[in-house]
C-alpha positions in Angstrom: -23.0 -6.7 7.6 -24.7 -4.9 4.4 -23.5 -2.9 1.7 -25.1 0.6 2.1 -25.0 2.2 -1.6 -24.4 6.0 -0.3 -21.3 7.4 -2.0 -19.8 10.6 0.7 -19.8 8.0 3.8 -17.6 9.0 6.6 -15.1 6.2 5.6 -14.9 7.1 2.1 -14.5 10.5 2.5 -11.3 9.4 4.6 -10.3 7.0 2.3 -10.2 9.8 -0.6 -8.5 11.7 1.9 -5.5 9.7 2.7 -5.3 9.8 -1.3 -5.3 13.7 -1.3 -2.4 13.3 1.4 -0.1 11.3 -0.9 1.1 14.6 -3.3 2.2 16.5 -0.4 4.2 13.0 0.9 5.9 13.0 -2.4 7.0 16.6 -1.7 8.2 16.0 1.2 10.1 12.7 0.3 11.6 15.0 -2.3 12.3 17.7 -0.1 14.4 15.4 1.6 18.1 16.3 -0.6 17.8 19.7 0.4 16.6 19.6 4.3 17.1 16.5 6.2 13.7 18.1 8.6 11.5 17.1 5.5 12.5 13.0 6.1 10.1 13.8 9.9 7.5 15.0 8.2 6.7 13.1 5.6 6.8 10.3 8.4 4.1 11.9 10.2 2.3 11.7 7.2 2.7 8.5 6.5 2.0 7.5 10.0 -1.2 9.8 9.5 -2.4 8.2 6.2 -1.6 4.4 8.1 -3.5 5.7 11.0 -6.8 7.2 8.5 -6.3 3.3 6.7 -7.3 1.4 10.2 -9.6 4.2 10.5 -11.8 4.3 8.0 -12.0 0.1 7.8 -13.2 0.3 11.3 -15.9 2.9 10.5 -17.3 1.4 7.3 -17.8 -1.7 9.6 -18.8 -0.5 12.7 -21.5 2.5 11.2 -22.5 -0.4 8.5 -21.3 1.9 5.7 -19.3 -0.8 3.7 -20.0 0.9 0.0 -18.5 -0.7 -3.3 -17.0 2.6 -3.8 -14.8 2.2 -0.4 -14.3 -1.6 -1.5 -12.1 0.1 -4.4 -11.0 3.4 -3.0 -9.7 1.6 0.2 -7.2 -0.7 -1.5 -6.4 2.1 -4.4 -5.3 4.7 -2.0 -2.5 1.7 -0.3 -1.4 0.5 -3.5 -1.3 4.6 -5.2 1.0 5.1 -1.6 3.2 2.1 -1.5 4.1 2.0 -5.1 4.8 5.5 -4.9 6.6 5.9 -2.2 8.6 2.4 -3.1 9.2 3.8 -6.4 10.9 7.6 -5.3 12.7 5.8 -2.3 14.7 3.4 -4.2 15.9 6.5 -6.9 19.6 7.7 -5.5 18.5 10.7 -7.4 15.8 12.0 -5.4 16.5 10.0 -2.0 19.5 10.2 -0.2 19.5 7.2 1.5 19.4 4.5 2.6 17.0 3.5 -1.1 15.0 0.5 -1.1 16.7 -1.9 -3.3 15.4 -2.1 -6.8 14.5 -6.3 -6.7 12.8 -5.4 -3.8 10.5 -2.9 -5.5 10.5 -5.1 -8.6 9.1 -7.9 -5.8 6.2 -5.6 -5.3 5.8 -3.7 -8.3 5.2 -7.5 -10.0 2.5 -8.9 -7.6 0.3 -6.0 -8.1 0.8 -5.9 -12.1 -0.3 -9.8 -11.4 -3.2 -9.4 -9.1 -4.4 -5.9 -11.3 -4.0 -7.7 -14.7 -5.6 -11.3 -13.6 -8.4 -9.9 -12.1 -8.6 -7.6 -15.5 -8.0 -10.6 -17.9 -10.7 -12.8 -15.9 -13.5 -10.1 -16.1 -12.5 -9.8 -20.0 -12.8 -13.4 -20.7 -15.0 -15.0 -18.3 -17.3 -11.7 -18.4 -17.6 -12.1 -14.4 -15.9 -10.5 -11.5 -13.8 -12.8 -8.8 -15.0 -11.9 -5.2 -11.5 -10.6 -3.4 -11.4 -10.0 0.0 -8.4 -8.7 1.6 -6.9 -11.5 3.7 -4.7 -12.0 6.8 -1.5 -12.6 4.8 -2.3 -9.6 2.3 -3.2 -7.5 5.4 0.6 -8.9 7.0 1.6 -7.9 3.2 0.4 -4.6 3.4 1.9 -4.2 7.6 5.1 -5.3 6.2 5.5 -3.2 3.1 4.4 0.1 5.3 6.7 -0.8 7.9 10.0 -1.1 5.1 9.0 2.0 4.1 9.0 4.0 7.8 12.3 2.1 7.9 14.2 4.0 5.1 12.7 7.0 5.9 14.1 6.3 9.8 17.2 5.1 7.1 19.6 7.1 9.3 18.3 5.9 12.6 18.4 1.9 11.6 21.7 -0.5 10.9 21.5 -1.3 7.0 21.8 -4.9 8.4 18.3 -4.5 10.4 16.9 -3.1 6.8 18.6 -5.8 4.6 16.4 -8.4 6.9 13.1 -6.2 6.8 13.9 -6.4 2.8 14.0 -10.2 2.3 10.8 -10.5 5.0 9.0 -7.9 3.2 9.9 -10.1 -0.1 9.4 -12.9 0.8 5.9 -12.2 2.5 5.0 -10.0 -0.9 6.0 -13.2 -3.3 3.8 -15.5 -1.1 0.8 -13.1 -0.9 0.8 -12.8 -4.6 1.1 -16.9 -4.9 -2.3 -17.3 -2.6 -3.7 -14.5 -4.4 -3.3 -15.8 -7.0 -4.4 -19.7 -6.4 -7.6 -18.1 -4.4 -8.5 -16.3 -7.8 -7.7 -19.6 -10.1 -10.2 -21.9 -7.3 -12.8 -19.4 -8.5 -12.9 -20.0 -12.5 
């Protein structure tokens, strides 16, 4: 595998994309108070932009066009649509329900302020950047978090019991992802 140093590969270009999709998601999400219809298609879209993800990982690897460019973009675009969407579906003002519960977005919102801030504070101070791959239990991490998410937007469909156990899974699973996230980054000072 090499790192090809083009900028407009095919993957990137559907990693930006799945970025450009997120504004009209939030419109729809939104949309929701006043036409129930608007809950559908904002899950299409999100079931689009999951679908692009796996996409556009399996392209940069398969046409050997892994860029640093997609190396950022990639993860941005997930973390720009789960914190997002995590952040509008647990407001009972703009989402009618069921909401994801606010220790549950607090959960998530806090292991990327740790992972985004450690890796900032170790290229500050040690003046060197920590190699990060994405790994099974961050990848799981990411599966989990989309999957809460198509949950309360299927809110309506699903027993608040069936959510309540997706929410301490999707916890738990978030807590320990930032914990080996975290001890992989310290082994590397």
């Amino acid at each position: 595998m090499h790192t090809v140093n083009k900028y407009l590969t095919l993957p990137n270009l559907i990693s930006f994309a799945r970025i450009c999709f997120i504004p009209p998601f939030v419109i729809c999400l939104i949309q929701v108070q006043h036409h129930n219809f608007y809950r559908y298609i904002a899950l299409a879209m999100l079931v689009v932009i999951g679908l692009s993800d796996l996409l556009d990982g399996y392209l940069a690897r398969k046409r050997g066009e892994i860029t640093t460019l997609g190396k950022y973009l990639d993860p941005a675009a997930d973390k720009l649509l789960l914190l997002i969407a995590c952040f509008l579906l647990s407001s009972d003002k703009l989402w009618s329900g069921p909401i994801v519960p606010v220790w549950v977005l607090a959960v998530i919102v806090s292991r990327e302020v740790l992972f985004s801030f450690g890796m900032l504070a170790v290229l500050i101070t040690i003046k060197r950047k920590i190699k990060w791959q994405p790994n099974k239990l961050g990848k799981l991490t990411t599966f989990l978090q989309i999957s809460a998410i198509i949950a309360v937007l299927l809110g309506n469909h699903i027993s608040l019991h069936t959510l309540a156990i997706l929410w301490f899974v999707v916890a738990a699973v978030t807590l320990l992802s930032a914990v080996n996230y975290t001890y992989l980054g310290v082994r590397q000072l």
